[in-house]
Kinemage of the C-alpha trace (Angstrom):
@kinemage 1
@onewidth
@group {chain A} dominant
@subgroup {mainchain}
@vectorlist {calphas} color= white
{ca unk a 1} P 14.378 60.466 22.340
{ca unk a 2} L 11.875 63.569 21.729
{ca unk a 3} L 12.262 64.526 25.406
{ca unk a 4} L 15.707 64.502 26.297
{ca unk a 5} L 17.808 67.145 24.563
{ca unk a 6} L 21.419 66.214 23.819
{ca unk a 7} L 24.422 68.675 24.731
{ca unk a 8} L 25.391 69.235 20.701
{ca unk a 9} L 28.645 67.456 20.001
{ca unk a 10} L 29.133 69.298 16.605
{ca unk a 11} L 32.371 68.165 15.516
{ca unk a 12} L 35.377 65.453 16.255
{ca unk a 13} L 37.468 67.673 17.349
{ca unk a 14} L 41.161 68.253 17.167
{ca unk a 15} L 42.368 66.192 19.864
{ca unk a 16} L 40.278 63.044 18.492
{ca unk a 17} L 42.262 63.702 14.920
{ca unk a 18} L 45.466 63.989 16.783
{ca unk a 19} L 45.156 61.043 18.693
{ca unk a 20} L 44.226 58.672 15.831
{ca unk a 21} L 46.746 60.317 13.371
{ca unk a 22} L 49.924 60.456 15.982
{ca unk a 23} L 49.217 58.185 18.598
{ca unk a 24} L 46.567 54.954 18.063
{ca unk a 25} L 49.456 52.455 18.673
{ca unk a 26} L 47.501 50.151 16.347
{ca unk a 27} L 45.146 49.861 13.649
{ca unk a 28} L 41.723 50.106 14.547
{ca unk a 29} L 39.229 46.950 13.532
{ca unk a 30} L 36.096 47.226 11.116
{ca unk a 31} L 34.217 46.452 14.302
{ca unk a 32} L 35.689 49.915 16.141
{ca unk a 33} L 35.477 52.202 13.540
{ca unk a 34} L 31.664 51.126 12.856
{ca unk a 35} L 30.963 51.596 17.180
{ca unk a 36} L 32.616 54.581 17.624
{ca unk a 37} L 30.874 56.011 13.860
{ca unk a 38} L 27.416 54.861 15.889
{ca unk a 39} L 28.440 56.547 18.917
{ca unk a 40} L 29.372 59.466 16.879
{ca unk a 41} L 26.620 59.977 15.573
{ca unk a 42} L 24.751 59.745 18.545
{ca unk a 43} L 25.911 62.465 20.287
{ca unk a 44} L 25.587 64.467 17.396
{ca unk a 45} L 22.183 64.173 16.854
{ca unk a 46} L 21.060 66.703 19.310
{ca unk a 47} L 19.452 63.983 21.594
{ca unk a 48} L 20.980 62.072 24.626
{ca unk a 49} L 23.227 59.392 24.347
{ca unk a 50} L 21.863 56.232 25.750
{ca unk a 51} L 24.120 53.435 24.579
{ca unk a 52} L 24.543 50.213 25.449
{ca unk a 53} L 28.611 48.908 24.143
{ca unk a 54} L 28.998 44.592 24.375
{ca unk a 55} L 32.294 43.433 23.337
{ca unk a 56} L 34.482 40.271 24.716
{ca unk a 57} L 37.669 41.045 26.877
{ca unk a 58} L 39.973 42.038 24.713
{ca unk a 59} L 38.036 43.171 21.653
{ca unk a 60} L 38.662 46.704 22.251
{ca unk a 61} L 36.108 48.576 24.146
{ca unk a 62} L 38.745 50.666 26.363
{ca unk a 63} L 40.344 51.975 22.888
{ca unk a 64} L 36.852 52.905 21.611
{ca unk a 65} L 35.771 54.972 25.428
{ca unk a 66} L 38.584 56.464 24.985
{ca unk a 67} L 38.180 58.162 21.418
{ca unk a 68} L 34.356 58.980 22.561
{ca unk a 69} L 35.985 61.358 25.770
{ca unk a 70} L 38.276 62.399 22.830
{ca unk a 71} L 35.197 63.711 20.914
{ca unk a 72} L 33.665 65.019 23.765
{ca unk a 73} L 37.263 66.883 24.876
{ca unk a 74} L 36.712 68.413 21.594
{ca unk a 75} L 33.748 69.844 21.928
{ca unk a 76} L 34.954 71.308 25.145
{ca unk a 77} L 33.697 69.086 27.634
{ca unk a 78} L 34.677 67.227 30.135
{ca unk a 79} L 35.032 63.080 30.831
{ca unk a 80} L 34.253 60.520 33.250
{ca unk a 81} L 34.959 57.268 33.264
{ca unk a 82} L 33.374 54.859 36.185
{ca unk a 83} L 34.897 51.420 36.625
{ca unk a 84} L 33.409 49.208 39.544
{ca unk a 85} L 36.969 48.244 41.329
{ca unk a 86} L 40.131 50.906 42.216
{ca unk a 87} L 42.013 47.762 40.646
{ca unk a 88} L 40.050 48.206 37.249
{ca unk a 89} L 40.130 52.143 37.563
{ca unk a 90} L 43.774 52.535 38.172
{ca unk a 91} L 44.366 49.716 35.110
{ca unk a 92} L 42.287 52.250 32.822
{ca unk a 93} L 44.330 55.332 34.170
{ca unk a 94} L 47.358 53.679 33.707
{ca unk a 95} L 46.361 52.748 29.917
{ca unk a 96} L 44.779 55.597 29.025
{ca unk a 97} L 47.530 57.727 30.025
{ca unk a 98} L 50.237 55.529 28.625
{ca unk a 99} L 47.834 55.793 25.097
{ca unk a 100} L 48.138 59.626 25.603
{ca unk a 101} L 51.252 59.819 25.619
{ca unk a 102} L 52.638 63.410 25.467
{ca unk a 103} L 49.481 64.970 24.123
{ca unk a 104} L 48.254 68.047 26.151
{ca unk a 105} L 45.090 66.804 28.286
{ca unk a 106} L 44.433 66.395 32.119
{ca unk a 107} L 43.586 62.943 33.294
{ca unk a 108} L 43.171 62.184 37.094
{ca unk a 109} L 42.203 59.644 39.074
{ca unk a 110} L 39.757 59.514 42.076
{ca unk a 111} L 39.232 56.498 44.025
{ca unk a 112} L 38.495 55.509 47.627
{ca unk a 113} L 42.124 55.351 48.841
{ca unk a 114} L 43.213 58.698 46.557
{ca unk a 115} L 45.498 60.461 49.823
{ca unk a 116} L 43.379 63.095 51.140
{ca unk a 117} L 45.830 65.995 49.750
{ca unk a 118} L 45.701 64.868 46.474
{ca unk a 119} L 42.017 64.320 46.430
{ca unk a 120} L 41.140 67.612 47.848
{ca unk a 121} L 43.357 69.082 44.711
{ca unk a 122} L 41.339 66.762 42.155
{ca unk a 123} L 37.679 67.803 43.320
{ca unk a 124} L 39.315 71.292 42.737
{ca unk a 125} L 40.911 70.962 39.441
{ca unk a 126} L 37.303 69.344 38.230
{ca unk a 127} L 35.096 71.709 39.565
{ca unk a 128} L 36.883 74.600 37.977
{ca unk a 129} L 37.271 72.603 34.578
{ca unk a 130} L 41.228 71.856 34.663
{ca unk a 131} L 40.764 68.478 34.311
{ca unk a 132} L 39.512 66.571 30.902
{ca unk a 133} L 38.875 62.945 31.775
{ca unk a 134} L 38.147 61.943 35.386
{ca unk a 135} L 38.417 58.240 36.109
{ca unk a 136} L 37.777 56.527 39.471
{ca unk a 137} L 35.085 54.230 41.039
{ca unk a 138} L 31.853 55.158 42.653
{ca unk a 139} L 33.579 57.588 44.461
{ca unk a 140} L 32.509 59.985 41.128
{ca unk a 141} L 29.180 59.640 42.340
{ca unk a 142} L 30.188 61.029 45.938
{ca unk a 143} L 28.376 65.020 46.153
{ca unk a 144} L 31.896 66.212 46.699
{ca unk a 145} L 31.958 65.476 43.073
{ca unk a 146} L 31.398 68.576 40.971
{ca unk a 147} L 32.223 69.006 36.987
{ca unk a 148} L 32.746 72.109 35.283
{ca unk a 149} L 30.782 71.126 32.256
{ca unk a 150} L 30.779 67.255 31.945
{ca unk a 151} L 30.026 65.909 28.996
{ca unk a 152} L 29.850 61.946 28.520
{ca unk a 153} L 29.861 59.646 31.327
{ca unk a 154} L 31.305 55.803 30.071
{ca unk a 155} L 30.846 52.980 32.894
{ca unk a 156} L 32.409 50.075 32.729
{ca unk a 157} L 31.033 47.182 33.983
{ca unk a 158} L 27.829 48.608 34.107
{ca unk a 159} L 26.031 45.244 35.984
{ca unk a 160} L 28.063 46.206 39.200
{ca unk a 161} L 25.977 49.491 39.713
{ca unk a 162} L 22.698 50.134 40.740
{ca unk a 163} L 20.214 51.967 39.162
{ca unk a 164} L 20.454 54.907 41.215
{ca unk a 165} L 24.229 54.800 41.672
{ca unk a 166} L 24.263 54.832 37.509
{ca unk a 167} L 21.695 57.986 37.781
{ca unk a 168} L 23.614 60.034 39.662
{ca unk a 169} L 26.354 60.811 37.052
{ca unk a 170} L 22.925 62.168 35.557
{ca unk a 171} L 22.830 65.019 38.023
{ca unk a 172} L 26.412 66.041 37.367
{ca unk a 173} L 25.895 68.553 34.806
{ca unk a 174} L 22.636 71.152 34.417
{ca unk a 175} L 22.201 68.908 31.311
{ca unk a 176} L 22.443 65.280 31.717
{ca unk a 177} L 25.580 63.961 30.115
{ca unk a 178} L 25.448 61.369 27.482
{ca unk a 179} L 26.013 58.433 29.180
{ca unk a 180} L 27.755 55.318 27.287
{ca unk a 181} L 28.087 51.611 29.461
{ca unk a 182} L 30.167 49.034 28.925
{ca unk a 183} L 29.932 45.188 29.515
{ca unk a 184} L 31.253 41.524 28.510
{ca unk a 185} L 28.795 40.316 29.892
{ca unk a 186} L 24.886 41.636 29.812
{ca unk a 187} L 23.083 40.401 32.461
{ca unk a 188} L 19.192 39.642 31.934
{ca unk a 189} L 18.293 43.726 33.558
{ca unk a 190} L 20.622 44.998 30.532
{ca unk a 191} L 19.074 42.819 27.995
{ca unk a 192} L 15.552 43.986 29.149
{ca unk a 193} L 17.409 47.427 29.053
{ca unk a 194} L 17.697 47.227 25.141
{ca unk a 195} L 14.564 45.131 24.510
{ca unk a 196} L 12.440 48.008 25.727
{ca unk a 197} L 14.082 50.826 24.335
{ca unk a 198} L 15.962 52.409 27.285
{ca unk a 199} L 19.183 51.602 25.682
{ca unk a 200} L 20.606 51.649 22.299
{ca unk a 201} L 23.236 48.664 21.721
{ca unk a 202} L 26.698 48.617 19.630
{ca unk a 203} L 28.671 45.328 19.513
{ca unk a 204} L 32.170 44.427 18.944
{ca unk a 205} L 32.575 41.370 17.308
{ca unk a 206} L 35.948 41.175 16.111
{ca unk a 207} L 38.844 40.674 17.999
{ca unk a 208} L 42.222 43.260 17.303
{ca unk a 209} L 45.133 40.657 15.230
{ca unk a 210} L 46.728 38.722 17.003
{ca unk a 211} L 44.218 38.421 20.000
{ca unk a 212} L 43.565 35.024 21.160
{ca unk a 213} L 40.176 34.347 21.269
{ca unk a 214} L 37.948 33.794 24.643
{ca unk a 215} L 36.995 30.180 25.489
{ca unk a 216} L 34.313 29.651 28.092
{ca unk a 217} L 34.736 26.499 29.436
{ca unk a 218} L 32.130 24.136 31.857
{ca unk a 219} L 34.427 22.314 34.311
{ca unk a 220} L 33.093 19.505 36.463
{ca unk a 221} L 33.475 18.764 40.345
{ca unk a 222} L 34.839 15.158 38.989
{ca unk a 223} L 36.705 16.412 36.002
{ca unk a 224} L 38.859 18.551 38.354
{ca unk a 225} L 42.641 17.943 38.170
């Protein structure tokens, strides 16, 4: 915290404000608001963002990654967003850019099947700071890989990296990004993660309306239909 400067993310931003005002499709739960306020202020505060976000499927964490690359958009920065799976990645491009809507930003995706033309095009439009949110797999981590001036780094799933594969979206910008990971489901590393201080946690705890709610159930060889 007294070590690691934060790049200053002094305001919202006018892309955040046009987002929520003209295009959040819904209303936003207690829960978000509070997350993304905690997140806010976090990379704010002149410090790194290290921060832990736990919800349920469904509860909302896409909605809430996306604001935070809205803020950081804003504050003329640049995106990533790391999901473990091309399957998961291209389901968050798809979403994100359907969210979007007409608004004027650059989203891309880079995965390990993106058509060599196309991918040669992205790593240039990145580099030279044409494109606002990045989202692919690990291939982000790949050298090729280069950022204009990236700002926040969001991974999703964050139990199906490695410690050194998360670390290297550190080494993607002069200054180290702030970094914000996402999970259903903390494993006992990420718990011992927020126990000793390496990561600060926000939870979502309420469900959108109309979402059914998550039952985890224990099934038995015998009990099998």
């Amino acid at each position: 915290r007294t070590k690691q400067a934060g790049l200053p993310f002094v305001k919202v931003g006018e892309q955040f404000h046009e987002f929520y005002h003209n295009h959040l499709p819904f209303s936003l739960t207690e829960a978000q608001k509070r997350v993304i306020r905690e997140i806010r202020q976090d990379m704010g505060s002149g410090r790194q963002m290290n921060r832990l976000l736990q919800g349920d499927v469904g509860s909302g964490k896409t909605m809430v990654a996306l604001m935070c690359c809205l803020i950081a958009i804003g504050n003329r920065y640049q995106a990533c967003l790391m999901a473990p799976t091309e399957i998961l990645a291209e389901q968050h491009h798809a979403t994100i850019r359907s969210l979007l809507g007409n608004m004027n930003l650059r989203v891309a995706l880079l995965t390990g099947s993106t058509p060599t033309a196309q991918r040669n095009e992205t790593l240039r439009a990145t580099e030279a700071g044409e494109i606002d949110l990045l989202i692919g797999t690990h291939a982000l981590i790949e050298p090729s890989v280069r950022f204009s001036n990236l700002g926040l780094a969001i991974i999703d799933e964050q139990h199906r990296f490695g410690v050194k594969q998360r670390a290297k979206l550190w080494s993607k910008n002069t200054q180290p990004p702030h970094i914000l990971v996402m999970t259903a489901t903390p494993i006992p590393r990420t718990l011992a993660m927020t126990v000793y201080g390496d990561l600060d946690v926000s939870v979502i705890k309420q469900f959108p309306p109309g979402r059914k709610p998550i039952q985890t159930l224990l099934q038995y060889d015998n009990k099998r239909a």
